[in-house]
C-alpha positions in Angstrom: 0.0 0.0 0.0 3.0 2.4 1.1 4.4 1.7 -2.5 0.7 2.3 -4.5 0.9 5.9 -2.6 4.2 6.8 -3.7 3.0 5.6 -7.3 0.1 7.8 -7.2 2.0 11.2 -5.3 4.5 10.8 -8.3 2.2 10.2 -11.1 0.2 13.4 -9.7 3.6 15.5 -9.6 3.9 14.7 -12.9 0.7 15.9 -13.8 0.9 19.0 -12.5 3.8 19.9 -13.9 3.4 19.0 -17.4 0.3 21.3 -16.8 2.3 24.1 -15.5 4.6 23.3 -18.5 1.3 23.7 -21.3 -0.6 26.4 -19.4 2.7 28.9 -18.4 1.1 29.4 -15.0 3.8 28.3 -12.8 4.6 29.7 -9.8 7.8 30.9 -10.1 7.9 30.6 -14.1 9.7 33.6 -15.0 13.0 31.8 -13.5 12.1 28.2 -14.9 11.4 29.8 -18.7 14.5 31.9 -18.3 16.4 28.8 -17.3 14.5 27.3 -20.4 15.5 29.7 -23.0 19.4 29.6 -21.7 19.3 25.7 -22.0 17.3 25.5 -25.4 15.8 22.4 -24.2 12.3 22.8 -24.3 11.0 21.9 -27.7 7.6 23.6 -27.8 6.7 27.1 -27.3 4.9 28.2 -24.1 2.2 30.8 -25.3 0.2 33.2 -23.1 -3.0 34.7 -24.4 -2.0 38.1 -25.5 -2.7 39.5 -21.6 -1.7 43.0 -22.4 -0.2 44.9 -18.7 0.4 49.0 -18.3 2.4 50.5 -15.4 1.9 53.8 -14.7 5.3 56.2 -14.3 4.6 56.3 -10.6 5.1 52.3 -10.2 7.4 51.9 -12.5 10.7 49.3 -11.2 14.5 50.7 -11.3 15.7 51.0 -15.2 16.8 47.7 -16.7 20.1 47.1 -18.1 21.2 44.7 -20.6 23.5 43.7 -23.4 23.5 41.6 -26.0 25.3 40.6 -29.3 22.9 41.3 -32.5 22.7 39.0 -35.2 24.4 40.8 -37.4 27.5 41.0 -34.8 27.5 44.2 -33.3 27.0 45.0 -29.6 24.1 46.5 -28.4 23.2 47.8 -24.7 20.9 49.5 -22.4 22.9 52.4 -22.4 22.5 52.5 -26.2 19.3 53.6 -26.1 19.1 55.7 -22.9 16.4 58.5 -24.0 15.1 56.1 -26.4 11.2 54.5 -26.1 11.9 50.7 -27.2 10.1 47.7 -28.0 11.7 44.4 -27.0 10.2 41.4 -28.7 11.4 38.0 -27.4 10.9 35.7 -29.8 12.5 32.7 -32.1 11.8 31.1 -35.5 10.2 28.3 -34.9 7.2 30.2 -32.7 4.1 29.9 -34.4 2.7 33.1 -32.9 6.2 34.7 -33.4 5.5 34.3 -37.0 2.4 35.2 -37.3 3.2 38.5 -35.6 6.3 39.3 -37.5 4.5 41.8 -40.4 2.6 43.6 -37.3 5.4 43.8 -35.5 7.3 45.4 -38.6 4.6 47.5 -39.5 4.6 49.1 -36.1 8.0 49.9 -36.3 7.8 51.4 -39.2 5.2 53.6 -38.3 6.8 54.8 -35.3 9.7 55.6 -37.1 9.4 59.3 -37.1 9.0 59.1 -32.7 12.1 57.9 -33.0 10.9 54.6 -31.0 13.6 51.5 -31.5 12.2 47.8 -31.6 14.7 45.3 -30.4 14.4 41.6 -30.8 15.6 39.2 -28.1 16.2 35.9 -30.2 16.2 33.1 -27.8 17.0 30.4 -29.2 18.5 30.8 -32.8 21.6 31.3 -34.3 22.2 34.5 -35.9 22.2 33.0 -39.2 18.8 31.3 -38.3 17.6 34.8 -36.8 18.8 36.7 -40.0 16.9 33.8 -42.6 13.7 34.6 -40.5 14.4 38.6 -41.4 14.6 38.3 -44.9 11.6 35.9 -45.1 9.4 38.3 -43.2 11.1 41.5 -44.0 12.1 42.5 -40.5 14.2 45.9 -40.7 15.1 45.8 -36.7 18.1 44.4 -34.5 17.5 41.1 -32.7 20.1 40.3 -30.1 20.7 36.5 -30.1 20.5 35.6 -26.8 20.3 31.4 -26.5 23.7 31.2 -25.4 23.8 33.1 -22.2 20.1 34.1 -21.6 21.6 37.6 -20.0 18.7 39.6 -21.9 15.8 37.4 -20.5 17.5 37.4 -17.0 18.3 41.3 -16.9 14.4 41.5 -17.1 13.6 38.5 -14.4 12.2 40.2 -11.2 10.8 43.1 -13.3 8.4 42.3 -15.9 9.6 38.6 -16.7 9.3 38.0 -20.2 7.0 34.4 -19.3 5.9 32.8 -22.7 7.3 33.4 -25.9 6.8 35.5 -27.8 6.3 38.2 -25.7 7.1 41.9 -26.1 7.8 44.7 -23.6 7.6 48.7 -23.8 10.2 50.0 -22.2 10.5 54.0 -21.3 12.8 56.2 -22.1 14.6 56.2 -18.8 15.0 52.6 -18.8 11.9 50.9 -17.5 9.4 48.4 -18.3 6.0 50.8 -19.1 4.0 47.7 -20.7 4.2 44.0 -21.7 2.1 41.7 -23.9 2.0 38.6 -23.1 1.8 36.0 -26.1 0.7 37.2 -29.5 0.2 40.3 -29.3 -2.8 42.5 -30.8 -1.5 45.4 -32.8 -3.7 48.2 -32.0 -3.0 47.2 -28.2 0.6 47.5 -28.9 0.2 50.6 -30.9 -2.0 52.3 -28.2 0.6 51.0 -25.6 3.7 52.9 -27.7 1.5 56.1 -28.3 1.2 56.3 -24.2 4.6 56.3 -23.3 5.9 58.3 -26.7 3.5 60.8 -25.1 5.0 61.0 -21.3 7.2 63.7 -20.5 10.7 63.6 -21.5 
């Protein structure tokens, strides 16, 4: 009977985490994905449902900082694009959503162009060469850093706004900090409304 028990405890444990795995509603999940996308072992995406967050100025965290190596080689950091409103999109080719958000994605950042707003990939898990392929396919224009080896751009945001289900895509102020997030694919008039509102804020 003691052994039967143990069967069943484990076989619920299991359970519950392969749910936790499909749903992205673990716990502590921002560390586990971010210890996902460093490792590159998890085979399937974890999706949200397009949850879309705002933070006002007043409850804002300390300004994030980051680096990262782009796929086309150059280094590119926080410090960068101090004064800058930016768009961080963590995504990687073989996303379904990430794809089918790609020509949003790109038309938003062409149309914020003239604001001066920057859009910043966060590959993670792709090779640059992998990243750049998925550029020309979809005609992406903007920087991705490629960050599957060392997962330093999905940790730098850990404890803030934790990036927790690819893709997902952050608005970050021009002092630094995380103003929105999107959680899964995202909806582009949301994401346009959510660029418009901190474009606006006082410089």
């Amino acid at each position: 009977m003691k052994l039967q028990k143990m069967l069943r405890v484990a076989a619920a444990a299991t359970a519950l985490a392969a749910t936790l795995l499909t749903t992205g509603c673990a716990g502590n999940q921002a560390d586990g994905l971010a210890s996902q996308f460093k490792n590159g072992d998890n085979k399937n995406y974890i999706s949200g449902d397009g949850t879309a967050i705002e933070i006002a100025p007043a409850d804002r965290s300390d300004p994030v900082a980051w680096k990262g190596v782009t796929d086309a080689g150059s280094v590119l950091t926080s410090d960068n694009l101090s004064g800058v409103v930016t768009v961080m999109n963590f995504w990687y080719a073989g996303c379904a959503p990430c794809r089918a958000e790609a020509k949003d994605l790109e038309a938003l950042y062409q149309e914020f162009l003239p604001s001066k707003v920057q859009f910043v990939g966060v590959n993670v898990r792709d090779t640059a060469s992998t990243a750049l392929a998925f550029d020309r396919a979809f005609g992406m224009s903007y920087p991705s850093l490629i960050d599957n080896n060392t997962g330093s751009v999905v940790l730098a945001f850990t404890g803030v706004v934790s990036p927790q289900a690819v893709p997902t895509t952050i608005v970050v102020d021009r002092k630094g900090r995380v103003a929105a997030r999107i959680l899964g694919r995202l909806e582009k008039g949301t994401l346009r409304a959510m660029i418009q509102k901190v474009v606006a804020e006082t410089k």
